[in-house]
C-alpha positions in Angstrom: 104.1 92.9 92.7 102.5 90.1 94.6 101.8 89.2 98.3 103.5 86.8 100.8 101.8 86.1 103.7 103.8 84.8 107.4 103.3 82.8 109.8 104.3 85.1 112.7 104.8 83.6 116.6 106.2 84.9 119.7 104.1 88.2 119.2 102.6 89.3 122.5 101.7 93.0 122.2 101.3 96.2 120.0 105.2 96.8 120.1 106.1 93.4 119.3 103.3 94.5 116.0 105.5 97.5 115.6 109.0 95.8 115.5 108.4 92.8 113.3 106.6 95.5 110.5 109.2 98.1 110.6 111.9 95.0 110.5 109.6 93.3 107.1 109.4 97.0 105.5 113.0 97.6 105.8 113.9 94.3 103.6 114.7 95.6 100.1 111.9 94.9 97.8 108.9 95.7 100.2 106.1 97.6 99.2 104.0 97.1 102.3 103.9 94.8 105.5 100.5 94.7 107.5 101.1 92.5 111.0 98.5 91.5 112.7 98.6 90.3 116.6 95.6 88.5 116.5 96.3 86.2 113.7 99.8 86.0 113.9 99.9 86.5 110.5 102.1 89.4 108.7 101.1 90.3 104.6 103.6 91.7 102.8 103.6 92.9 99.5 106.6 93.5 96.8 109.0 91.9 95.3 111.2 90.5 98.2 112.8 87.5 98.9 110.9 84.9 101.5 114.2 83.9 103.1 114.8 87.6 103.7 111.7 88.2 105.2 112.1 85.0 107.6 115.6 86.7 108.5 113.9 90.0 109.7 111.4 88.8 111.4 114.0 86.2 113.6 116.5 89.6 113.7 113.8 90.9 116.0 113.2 87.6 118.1 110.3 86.2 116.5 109.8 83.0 114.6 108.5 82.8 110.9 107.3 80.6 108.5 106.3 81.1 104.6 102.5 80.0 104.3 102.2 78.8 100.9 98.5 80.3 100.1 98.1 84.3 101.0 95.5 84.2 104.2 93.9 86.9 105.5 95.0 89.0 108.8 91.5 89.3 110.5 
């Protein structure tokens, strides 16, 4: 298992929060997503597929992009 960390925008509030990690921790092949408003940035960990992580996130509206080192959400 490793980690994969996004680049999360268009996030405003706590539902938008809720939304883009229940989209992530439906994706076959997640373990865990942790989203965070304030840095935009979402952590997932498992086995699954960056594209298919991107494609969640934009189902729900937002934009994402892979950042190549893992980063931490605080």
């Amino acid at each position: 298992m490793s980690d994969m960390t996004l680049k999360i925008t268009g996030m405003t509030c706590a539902h938008c929060v809720r939304a883009v990690t229940q989209a992530l921790a439906q994706v076959p092949g997640v373990a865990k997503a942790q989203v965070s408003l304030e840095s935009g940035l979402a952590v997932i960990s498992g086995t699954a597929d960056g594209d298919d992580l991107m494609l969640a996130v934009t189902s729900e509206g937002y934009a994402a992009t892979v950042l190549t080192s893992p980063a931490p959400l605080a």
